[in-house]
N, C-alpha and C positions, 0 to 999 in steps of 0.2 A: 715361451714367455711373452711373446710379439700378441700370441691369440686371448694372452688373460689379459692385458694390458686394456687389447681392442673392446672385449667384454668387458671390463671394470668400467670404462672408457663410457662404452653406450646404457651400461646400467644407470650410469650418473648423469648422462644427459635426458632418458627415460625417468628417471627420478625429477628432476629437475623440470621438464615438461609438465609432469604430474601437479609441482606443487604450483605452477605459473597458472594452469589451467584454474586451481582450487584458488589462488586469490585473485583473478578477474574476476571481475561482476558481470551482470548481465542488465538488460532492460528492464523496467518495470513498467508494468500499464496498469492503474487501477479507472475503472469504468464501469457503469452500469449500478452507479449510488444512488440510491431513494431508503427511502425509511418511511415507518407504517405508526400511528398512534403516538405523534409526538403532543405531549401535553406542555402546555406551561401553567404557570402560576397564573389565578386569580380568572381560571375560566377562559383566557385570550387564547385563539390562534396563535401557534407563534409564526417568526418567521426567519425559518432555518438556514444555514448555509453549515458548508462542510471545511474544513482544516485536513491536510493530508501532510504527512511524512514517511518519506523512507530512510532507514537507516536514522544519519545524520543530514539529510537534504529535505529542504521544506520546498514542497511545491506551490503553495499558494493556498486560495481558500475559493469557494466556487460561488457563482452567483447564488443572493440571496435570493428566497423564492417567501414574499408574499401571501400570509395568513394559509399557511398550509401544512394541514395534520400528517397528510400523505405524501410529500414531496417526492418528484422524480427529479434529479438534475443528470442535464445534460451535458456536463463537465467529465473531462476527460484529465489525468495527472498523467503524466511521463519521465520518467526518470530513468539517466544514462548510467551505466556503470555501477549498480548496484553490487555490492557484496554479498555471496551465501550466508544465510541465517542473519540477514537484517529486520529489526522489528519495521513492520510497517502500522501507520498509526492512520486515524480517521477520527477526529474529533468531530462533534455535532454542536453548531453552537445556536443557539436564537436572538438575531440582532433586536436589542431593543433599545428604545431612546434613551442614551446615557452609558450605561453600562449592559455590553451584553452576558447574558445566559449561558452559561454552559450547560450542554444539557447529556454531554457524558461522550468514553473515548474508549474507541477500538483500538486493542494491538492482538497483532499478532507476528510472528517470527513466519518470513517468505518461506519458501519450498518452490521449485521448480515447475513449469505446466502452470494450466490456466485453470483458479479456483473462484468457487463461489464462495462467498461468507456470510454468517448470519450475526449480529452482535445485539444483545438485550443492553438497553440504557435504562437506567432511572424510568424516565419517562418515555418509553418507544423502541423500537426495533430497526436496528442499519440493518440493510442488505449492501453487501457491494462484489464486482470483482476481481480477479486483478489476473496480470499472467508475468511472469517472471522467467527471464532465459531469452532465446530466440525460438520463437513458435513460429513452424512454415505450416503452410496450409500448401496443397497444392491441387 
């Protein structure tokens, strides 16, 4: 009776590890954002900057970059404690005097490991990519 007990005992604490595991989060990095053939209206360059969230955490928005079809930014988002299967989001926006432009918005649902992504807008093409978990390199 003493050895089911012990067994019932660690089953439930293996259980219990299991589900702690599945609701911590892990880190997110998204890096490595540019986009290709951004148009705006009326023939202008525009001049884009990018919107990031994970989950429900807004990390900011990335320098605006200056009459540019092709933008590369060199902005980095980081985000602690993310949850499995959070949508991660990447707006594209074009700052313009007055009101700015939206010029269209990536999501996608994380997965673990570090991925590339490609997103078709309206007007133009995200690349970004991001790594989700703890990624060692050694």
């Amino acid at each position: 009776m003493a050895s089911l007990s012990l067994y019932l005992g660690l089953l439930v604490l293996c259980t219990l590890a299991l589900v702690h595991c599945d609701l911590n989060g892990g880190p997110v990095r998204v890096y490595d954002i540019r986009a290709s053939n951004l148009k705006r209206r009326l023939f202008m360059k525009p001049s884009p900057y990018v919107k990031v969230w994970c989950g429900s955490s807004f990390h900011g928005k990335s320098n605006t970059l200056e009459d540019q079809e092709n933008p590369i930014w060199a902005d980095q988002f980081n985000f602690a404690n993310i949850l499995p299967n959070s949508v991660l989001t990447v707006e594209v926006w074009d700052d313009v005097i007055g009101l700015d432009l939206h010029m269209g918005t990536c999501k996608i649902t994380i997965r673990p490991g570090t991925h590339s992504e490609i997103c078709q807008l309206k007007r133009g093409t995200v690349y970004y990519s991001y790594s989700y978990g703890y990624v060692y390199s050694y």
